[in-house]
C-alpha positions in Angstrom: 135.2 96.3 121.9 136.8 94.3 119.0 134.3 92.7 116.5 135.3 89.0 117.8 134.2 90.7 121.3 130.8 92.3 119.6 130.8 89.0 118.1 131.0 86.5 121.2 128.5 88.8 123.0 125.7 89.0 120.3 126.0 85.3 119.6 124.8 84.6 123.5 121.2 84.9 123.9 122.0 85.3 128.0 123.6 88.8 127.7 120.5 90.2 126.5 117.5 89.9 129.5 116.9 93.4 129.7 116.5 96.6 127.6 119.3 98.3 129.6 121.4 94.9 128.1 119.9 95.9 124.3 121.5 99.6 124.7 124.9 98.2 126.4 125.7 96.2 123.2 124.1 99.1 120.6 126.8 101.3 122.2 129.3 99.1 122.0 129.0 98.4 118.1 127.8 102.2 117.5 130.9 103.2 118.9 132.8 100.4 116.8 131.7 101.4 113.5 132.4 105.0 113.9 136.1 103.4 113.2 136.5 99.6 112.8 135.0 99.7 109.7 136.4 99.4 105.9 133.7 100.9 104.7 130.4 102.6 104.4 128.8 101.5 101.2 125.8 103.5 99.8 123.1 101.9 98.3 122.4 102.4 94.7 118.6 103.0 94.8 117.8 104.3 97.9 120.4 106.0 99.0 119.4 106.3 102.8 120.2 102.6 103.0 123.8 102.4 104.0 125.8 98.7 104.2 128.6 98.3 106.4 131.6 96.5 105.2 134.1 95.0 107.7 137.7 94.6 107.4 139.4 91.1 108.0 138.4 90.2 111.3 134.8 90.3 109.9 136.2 88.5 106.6 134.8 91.5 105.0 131.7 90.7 105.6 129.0 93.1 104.2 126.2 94.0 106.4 122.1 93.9 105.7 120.5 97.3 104.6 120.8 100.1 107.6 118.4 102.9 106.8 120.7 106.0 108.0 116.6 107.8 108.7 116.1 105.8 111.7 120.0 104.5 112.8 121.0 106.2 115.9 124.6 107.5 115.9 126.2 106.7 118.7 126.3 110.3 120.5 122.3 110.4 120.2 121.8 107.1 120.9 123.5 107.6 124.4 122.1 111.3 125.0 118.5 109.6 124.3 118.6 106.3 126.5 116.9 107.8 129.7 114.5 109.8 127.6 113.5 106.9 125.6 112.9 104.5 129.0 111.1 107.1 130.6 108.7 107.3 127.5 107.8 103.7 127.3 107.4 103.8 131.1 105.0 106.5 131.4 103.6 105.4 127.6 100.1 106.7 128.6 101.4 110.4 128.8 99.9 113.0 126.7 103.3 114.2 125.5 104.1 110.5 124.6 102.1 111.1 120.9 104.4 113.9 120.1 105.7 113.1 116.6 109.2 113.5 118.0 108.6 110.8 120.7 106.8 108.5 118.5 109.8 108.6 116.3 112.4 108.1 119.2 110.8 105.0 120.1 110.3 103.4 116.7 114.1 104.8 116.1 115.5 103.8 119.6 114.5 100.0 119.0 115.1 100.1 115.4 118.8 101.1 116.4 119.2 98.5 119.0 117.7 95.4 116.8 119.8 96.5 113.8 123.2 96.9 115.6 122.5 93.0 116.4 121.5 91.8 113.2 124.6 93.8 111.5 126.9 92.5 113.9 125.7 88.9 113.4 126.4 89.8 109.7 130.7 89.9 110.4 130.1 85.9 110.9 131.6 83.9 108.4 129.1 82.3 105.8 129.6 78.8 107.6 127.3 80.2 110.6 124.5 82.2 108.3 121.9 80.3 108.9 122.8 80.5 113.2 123.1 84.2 112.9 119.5 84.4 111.3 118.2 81.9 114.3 119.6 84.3 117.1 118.7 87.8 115.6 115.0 86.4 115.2 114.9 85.5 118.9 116.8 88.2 120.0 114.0 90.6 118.1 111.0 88.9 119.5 112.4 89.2 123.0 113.1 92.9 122.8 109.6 93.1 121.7 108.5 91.2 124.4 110.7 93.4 126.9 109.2 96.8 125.5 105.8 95.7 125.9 106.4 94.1 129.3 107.8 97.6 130.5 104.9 99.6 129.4 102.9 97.2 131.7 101.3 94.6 129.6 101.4 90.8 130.3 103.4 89.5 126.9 104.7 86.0 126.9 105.5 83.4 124.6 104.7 80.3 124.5 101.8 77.3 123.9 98.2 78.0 123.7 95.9 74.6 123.8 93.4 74.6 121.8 89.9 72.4 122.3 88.7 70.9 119.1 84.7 70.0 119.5 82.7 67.3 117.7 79.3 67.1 118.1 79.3 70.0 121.0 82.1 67.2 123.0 86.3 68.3 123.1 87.8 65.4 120.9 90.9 66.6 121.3 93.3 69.4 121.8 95.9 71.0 119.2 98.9 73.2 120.9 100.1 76.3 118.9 103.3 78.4 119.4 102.8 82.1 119.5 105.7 84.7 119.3 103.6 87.1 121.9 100.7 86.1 123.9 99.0 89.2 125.5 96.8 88.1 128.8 94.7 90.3 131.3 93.4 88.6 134.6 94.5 85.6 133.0 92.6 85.4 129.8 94.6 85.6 126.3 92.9 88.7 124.8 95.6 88.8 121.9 97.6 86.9 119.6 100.9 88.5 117.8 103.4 87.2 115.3 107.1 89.1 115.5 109.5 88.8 113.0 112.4 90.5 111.7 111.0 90.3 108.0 107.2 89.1 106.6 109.4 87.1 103.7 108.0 83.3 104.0 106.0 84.3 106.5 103.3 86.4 105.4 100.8 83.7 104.5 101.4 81.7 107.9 100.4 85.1 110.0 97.1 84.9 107.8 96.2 81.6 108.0 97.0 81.3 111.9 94.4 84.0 112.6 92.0 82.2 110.4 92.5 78.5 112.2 92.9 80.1 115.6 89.6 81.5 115.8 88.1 79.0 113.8 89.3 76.6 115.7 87.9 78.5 119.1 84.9 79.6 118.3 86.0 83.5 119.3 87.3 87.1 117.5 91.1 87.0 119.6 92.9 89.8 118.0 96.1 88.7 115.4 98.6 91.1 114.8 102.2 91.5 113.5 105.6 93.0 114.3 108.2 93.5 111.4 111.2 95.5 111.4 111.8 96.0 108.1 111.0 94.5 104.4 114.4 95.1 102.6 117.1 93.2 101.9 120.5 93.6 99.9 120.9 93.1 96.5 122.8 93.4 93.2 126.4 92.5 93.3 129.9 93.7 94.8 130.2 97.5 93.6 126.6 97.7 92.5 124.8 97.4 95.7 121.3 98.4 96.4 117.9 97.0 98.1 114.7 95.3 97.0 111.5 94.6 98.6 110.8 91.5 100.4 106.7 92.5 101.2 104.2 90.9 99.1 101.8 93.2 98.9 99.6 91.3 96.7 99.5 88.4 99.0 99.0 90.9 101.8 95.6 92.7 99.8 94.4 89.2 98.6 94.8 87.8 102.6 93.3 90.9 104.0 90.1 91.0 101.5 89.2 87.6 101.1 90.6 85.7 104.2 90.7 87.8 107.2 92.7 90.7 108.4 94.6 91.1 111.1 94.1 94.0 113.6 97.4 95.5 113.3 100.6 95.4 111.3 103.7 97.2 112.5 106.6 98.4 111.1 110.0 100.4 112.4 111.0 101.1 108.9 107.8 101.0 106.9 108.0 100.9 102.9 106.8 104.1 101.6 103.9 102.0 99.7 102.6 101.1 103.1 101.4 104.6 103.3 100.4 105.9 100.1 98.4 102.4 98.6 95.0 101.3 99.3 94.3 98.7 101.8 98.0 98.7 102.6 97.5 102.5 104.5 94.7 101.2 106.3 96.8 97.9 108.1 99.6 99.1 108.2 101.6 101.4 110.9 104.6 102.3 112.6 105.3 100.3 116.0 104.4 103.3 117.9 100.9 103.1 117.1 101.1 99.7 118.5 101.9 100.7 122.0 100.6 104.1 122.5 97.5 103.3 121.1 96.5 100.2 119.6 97.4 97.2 122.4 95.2 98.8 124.9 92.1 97.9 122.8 93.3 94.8 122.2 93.6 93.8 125.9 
């Protein structure tokens, strides 16, 4: 495929209502970088960050941070697709909390969301702010298909909420949620997913707080990110910086409320070494081998 094809398909949220449709395109632009680009740029301080630059037809574009740990070249990437759907089908497995499974499924999704995102980045500046629109959708509902194949009810959508005075419903207040996770009906969990927690740290927070305040119950809040980093510097002089606010994170998490689970695919290495931060925050593995089945 030409970019302007990788373009027009990435650009319509119909061609993606499956995770075999997620792989289809990844291949696609995995197999188009391996030669239609103008180059691979390195970033400055962290050198396993990799931007891709794209030749005319992508205005020379340069792409968001692509950490070359977790990106899937295109040969694995196509030798792993069956392994990786049979894990997350049969996610209850023993063998499933291998370390080498748990890394192909946070590496398999990472792959697939990325290839999007950096396509979506050959669009001319005039269509920025619809590129970040569509990847953000596009990542919640690849989120939504993962968890939906390893047979939980996720959905998205309006919860009504009952406000009481004096022991009497007053009124009702309606709140969006990314994911909604139900069993026999009941929502037993409430999760925010987002390509990055920049602007929308605080929000995750306070909607846990309200929620439950708001309901009189404990539901579960938690959060999917796929990464914290972002491009910066100028033209030559690439690298990446942090978008995470960890301070906002601790101060949230100590004196508001914390949320039961915070989930990475390419978790800062402060997320594991810090205190309070090691103790929140994981890789999305731990999400659906372990921690979603306590939640519902």
């Amino acid at each position: 495929m030409t970019l302007n094809e990788i373009l027009a398909f990435a650009t319509d949220k119909n061609n993606f209502k499956s995770i075999g449709n997620y792989a289809c395109f990844c291949l696609h632009y995995l197999e188009f970088v391996k030669k239609g680009l103008q180059a691979v740029i390195v970033s400055r301080n962290e050198h396993h960050y990799r931007f891709f630059q794209y030749k005319d037809d992508g205005t020379y574009n340069v792409t968001r941070p692509i950490n070359s740990l977790l990106m899937l070249p295109y040969e694995t990437f196509d030798l792993e697709r069956d392994a990786f759907l049979k894990l997350i089908r049969d996610i209850k497995a023993e063998d499933v909390r291998q370390e080498k499974n748990r890394a192909l499924i946070n590496n398999f999704i990472y792959t697939c969301q990325q290839s999007i995102g950096a396509a979506l980045d050959g669009l001319p500046a005039n269509r920025s702010n619809a590129a970040r629109k569509i990847n953000g959708d596009l990542f919640e509902n690849l989120v939504r298909l993962v968890l939906s194949e390893i047979g939980v009810d996720a959905s998205c959508g309006l919860s009504s909420l009952p406000v009481k005075i004096n022991g009497e419903e007053a009124f009702r207040m309606n709140y969006q949620h990314d994911l909604i996770l139900r069993s026999e009906g009941q929502i037993k969990a409430i999760g925010s997913v987002k390509t990055s927690s920049k602007d929308r740290l605080d929000k995750i927070f306070i909607d846990k707080f309200l929620y439950n305040r708001l309901t009189d119950s404990s539901t579960p809040h938690f959060a999917v990110f796929l990464n914290d980093v972002q491009r910066s510097g100028r033209e030559g002089r690439y690298g990446v910086s942090a978008t995470f606010l960890k301070g906002h994170f601790k101060g949230y998490t100590v004196k508001l409320n914390p949320l039961d689970g915070v989930y990475y695919f390419d978790i800062r290495p402060n997320m594991v070494s810090e205190d309070i931060l090691k103790d929140h925050i994981k890789t999305f593995d731990r999400l659906i081998i372990d921690d979603i089945w306590r939640f519902i």
